[in-house]
Backbone as CSV, one residue per row, in Angstrom:
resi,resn,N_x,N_y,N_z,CA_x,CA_y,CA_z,C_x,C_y,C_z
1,UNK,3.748,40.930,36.800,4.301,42.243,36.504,5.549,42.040,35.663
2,UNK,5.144,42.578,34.855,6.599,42.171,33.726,7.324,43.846,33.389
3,UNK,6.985,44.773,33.267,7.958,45.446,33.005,7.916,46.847,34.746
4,UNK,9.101,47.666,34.731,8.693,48.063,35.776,7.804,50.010,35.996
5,UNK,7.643,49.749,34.716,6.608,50.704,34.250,4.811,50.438,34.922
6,UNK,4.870,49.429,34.723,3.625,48.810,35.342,3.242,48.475,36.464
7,UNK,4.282,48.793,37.364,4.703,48.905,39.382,3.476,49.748,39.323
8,UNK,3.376,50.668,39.332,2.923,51.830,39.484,2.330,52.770,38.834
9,UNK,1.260,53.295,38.799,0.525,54.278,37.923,1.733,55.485,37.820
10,UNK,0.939,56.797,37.541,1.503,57.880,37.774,1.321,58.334,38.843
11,UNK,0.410,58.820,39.422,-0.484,58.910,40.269,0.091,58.384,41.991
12,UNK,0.516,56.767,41.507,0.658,56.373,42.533,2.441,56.470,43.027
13,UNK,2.981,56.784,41.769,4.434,57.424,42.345,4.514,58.535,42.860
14,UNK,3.499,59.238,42.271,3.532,60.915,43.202,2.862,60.500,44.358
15,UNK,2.081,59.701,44.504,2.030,59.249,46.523,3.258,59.415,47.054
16,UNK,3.755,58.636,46.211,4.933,57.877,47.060,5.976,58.748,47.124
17,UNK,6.070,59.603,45.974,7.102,60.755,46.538,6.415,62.032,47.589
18,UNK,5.294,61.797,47.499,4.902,62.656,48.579,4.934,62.390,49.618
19,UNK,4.773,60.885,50.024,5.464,60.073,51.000,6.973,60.557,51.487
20,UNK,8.074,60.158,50.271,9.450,60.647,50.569,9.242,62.215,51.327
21,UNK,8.835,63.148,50.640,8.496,64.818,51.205,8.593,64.946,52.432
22,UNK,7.062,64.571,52.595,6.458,64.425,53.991,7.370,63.543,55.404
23,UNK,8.288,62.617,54.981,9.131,62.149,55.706,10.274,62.893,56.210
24,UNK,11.025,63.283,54.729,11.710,64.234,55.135,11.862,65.239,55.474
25,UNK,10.557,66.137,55.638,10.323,67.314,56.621,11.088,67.485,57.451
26,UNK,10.920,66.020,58.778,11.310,65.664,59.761,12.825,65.741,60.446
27,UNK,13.163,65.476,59.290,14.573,64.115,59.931,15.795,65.121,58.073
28,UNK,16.873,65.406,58.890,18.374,65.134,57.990,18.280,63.933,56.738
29,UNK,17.802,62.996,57.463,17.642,61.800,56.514,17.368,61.789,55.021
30,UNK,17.689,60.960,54.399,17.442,60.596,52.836,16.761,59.661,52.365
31,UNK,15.454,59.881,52.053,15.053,58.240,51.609,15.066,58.167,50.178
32,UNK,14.956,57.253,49.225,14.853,56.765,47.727,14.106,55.864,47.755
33,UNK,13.717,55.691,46.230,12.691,54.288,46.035,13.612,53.977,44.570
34,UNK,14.092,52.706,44.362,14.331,52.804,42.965,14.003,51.611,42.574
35,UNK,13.541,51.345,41.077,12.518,50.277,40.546,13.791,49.778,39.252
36,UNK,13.675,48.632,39.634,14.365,48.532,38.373,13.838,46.445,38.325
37,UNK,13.832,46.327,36.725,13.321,44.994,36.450,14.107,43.370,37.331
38,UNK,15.620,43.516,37.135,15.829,42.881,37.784,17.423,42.696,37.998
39,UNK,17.782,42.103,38.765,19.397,42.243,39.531,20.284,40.608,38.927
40,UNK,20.915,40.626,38.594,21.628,39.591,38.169,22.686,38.939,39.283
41,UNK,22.966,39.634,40.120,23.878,39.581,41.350,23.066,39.263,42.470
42,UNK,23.816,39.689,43.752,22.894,39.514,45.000,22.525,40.546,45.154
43,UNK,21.017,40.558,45.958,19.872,41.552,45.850,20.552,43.075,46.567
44,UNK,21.123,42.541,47.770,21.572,43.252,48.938,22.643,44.274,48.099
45,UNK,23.407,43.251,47.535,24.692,44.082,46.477,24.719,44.688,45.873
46,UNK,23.246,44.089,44.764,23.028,45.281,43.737,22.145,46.922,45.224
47,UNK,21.845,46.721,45.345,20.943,47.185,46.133,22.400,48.587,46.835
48,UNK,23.072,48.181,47.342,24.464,48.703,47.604,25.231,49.468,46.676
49,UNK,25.168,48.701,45.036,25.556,49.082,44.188,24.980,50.635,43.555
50,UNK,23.661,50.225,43.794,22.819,51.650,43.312,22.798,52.599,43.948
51,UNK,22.784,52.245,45.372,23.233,53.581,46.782,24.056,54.166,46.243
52,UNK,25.526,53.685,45.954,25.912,54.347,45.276,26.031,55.418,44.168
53,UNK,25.431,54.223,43.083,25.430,55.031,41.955,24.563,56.174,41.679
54,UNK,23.525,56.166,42.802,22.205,57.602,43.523,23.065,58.038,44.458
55,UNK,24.780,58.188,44.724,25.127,59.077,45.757,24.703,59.439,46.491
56,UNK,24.140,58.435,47.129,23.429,58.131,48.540,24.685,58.073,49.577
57,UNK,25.481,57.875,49.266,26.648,57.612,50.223,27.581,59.199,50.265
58,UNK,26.889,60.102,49.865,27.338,60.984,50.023,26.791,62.075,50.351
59,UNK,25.694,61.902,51.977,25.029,62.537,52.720,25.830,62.800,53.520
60,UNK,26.027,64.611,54.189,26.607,64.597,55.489,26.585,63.663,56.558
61,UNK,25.645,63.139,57.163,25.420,62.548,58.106,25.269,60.911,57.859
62,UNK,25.575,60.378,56.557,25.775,58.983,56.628,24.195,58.352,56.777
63,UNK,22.828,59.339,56.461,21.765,58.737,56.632,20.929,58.765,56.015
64,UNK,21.672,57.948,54.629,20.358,57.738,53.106,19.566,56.176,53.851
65,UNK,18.864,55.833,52.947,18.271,55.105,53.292,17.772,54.792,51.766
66,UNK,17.700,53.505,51.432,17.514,52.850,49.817,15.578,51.917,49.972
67,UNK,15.295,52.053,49.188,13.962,50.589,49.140,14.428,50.439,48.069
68,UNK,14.881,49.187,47.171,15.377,48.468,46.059,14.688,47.695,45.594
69,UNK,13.704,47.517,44.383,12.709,47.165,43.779,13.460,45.866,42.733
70,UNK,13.670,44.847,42.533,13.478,44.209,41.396,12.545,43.367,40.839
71,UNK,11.730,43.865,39.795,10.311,43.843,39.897,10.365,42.415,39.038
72,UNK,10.994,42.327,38.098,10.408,41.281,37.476,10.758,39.752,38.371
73,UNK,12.070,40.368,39.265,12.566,38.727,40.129,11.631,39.148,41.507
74,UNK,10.597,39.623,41.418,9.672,40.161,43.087,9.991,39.851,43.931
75,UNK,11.206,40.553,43.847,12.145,40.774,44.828,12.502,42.383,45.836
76,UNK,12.645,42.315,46.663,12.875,43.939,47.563,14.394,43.699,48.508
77,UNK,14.964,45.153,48.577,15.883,45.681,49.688,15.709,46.767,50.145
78,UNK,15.817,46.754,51.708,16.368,47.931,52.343,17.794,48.323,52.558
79,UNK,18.249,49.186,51.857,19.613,49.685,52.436,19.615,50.869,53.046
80,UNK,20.740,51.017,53.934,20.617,52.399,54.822,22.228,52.453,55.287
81,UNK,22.583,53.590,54.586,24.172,54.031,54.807,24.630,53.323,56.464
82,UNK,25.792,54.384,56.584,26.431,53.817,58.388,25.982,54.198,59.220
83,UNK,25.552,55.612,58.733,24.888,56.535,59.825,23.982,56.364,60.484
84,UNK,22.706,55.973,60.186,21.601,55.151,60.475,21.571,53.581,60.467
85,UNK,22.163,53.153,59.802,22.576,51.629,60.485,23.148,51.552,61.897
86,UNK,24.212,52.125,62.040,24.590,52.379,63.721,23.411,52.680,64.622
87,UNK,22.930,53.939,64.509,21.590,54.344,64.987,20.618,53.626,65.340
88,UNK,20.182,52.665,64.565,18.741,52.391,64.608,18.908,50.915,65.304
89,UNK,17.685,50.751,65.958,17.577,48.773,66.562,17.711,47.613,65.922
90,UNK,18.893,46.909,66.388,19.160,45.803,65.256,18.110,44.973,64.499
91,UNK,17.098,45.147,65.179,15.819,44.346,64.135,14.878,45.490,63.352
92,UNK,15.350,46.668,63.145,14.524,47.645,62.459,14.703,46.984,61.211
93,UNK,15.634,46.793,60.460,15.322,46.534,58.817,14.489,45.632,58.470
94,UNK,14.306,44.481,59.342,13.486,43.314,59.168,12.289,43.809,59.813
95,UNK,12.196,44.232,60.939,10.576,44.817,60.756,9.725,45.442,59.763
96,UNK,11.043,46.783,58.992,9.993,47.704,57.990,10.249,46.253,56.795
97,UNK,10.671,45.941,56.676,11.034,44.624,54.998,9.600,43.883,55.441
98,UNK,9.310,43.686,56.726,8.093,42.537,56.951,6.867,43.421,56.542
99,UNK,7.019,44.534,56.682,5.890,45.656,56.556,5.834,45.498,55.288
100,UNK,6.582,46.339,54.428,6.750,45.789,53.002,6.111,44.549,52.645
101,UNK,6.802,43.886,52.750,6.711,42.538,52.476,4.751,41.902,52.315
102,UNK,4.642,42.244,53.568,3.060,41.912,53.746,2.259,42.620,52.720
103,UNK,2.586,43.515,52.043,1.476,44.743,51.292,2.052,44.163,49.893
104,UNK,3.503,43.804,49.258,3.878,43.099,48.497,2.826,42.177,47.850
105,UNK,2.869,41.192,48.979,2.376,39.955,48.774,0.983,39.878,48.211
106,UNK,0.003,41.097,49.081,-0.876,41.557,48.477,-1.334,41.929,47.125
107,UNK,-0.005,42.374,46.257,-0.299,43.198,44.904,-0.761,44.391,45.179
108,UNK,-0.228,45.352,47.122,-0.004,46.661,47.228,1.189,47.081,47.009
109,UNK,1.812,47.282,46.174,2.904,48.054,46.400,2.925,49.373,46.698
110,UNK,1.732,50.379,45.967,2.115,51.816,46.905,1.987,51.552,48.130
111,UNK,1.275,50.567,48.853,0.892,51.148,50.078,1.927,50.367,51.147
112,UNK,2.648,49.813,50.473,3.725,48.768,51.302,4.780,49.820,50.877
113,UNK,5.543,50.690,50.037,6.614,51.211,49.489,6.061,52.499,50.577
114,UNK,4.916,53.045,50.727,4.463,54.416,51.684,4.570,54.024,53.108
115,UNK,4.024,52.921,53.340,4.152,52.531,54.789,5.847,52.631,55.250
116,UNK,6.480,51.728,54.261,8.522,51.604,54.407,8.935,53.147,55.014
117,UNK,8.406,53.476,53.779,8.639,55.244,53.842,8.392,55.523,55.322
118,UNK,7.439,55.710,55.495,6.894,56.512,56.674,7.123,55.921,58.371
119,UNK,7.667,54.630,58.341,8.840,53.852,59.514,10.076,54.418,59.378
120,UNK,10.544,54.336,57.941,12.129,54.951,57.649,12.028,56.092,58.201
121,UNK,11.127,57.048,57.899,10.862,58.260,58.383,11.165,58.670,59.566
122,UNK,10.276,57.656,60.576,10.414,58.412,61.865,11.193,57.711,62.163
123,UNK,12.092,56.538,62.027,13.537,56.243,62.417,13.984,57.195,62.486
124,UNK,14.514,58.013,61.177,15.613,58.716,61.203,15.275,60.399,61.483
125,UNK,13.786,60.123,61.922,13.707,61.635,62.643,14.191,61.950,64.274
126,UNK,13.983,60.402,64.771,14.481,60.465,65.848,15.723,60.488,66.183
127,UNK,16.868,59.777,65.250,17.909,59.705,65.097,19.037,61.028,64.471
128,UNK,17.839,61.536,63.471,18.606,62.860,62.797,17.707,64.074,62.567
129,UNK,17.201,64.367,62.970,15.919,65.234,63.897,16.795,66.608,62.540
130,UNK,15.321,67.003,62.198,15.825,68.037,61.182,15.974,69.464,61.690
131,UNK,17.006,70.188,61.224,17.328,71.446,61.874,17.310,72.397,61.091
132,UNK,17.086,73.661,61.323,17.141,74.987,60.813,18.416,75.039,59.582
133,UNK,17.832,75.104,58.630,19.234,75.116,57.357,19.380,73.935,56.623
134,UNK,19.078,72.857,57.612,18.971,71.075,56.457,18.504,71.522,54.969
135,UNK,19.051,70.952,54.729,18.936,70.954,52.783,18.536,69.742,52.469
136,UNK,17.478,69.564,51.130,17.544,68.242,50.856,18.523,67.900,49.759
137,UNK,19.214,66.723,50.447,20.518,66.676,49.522,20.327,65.748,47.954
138,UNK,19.305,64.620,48.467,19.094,64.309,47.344,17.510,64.174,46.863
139,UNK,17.495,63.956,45.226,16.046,64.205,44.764,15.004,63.165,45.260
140,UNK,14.008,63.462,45.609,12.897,62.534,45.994,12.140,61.943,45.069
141,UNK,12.368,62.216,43.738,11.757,61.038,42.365,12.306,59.710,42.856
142,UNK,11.485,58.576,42.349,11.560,57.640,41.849,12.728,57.621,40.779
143,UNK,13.460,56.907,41.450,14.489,56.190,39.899,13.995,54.977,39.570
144,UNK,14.406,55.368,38.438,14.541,53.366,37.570,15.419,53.690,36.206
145,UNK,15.511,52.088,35.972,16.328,51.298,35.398,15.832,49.942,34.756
């Protein structure tokens, strides 16, 4: 996979944001997917870096949640603000990354990036259980870079 146009059909990003949708029904929570070729830094950092720069860190409740794509170094991150980091079981990130990971390895990526989704999901439905008036704060496209 050389460019990160080629991750994914069309088709198969609108899964995947229908994935994001359907998650966030649930739950306050924020999820993202963002694709980008590759990170020159550390994965985790850049990965941190982009939370940012997707003002992810600027959810009421502290509970975005990142999947960080660098496609050409096939490479992945999960990031997830304070809010849900506090929240959730210290081995949740490495469980959904192994989930990932396994469908990766495959040459699935929708179905490893939908599965992430849909663990992140009910993490943070249980944790931030959606209420009458929740807004979605941020957009559920796919970014890249």
């Amino acid at each position: 996979m050389s460019k990160v146009e080629d991750l994914l059909t069309a088709e198969e990003e609108q899964e995947i944001i229908q994935a994001i949708v359907d998650a966030e029904k649930k739950t306050s929570g924020e999820i993202r997917v963002h694709l980008e070729s590759r990170t020159k830094i550390d994965l985790l950092d850049r990965a941190k870096e982009v939370f940012h720069l997707l003002k992810m860190d600027n959810t009421k409740e502290e509970n975005g949640v990142l999947i960080y794509v660098a496609v050409n170094d096939k490479k992945f991150a999960i990031y997830g603000d304070r809010g849900i980091n506090n929240a959730v079981p210290e081995d949740f990130w490495k469980s959904t990354k192994d989930i990932i990971e396994a469908h990766f390895k495959n040459g699935r990526f929708k179905e490893g990036l939908i599965e992430g989704i849909t663990k992140a999901g009910k993490e943070l439905e249980v944790h931030f259980p959606w209420h009458h008036g929740d807004v979605n704060e941020l957009s559920n496209e796919i970014s890249k870079n």
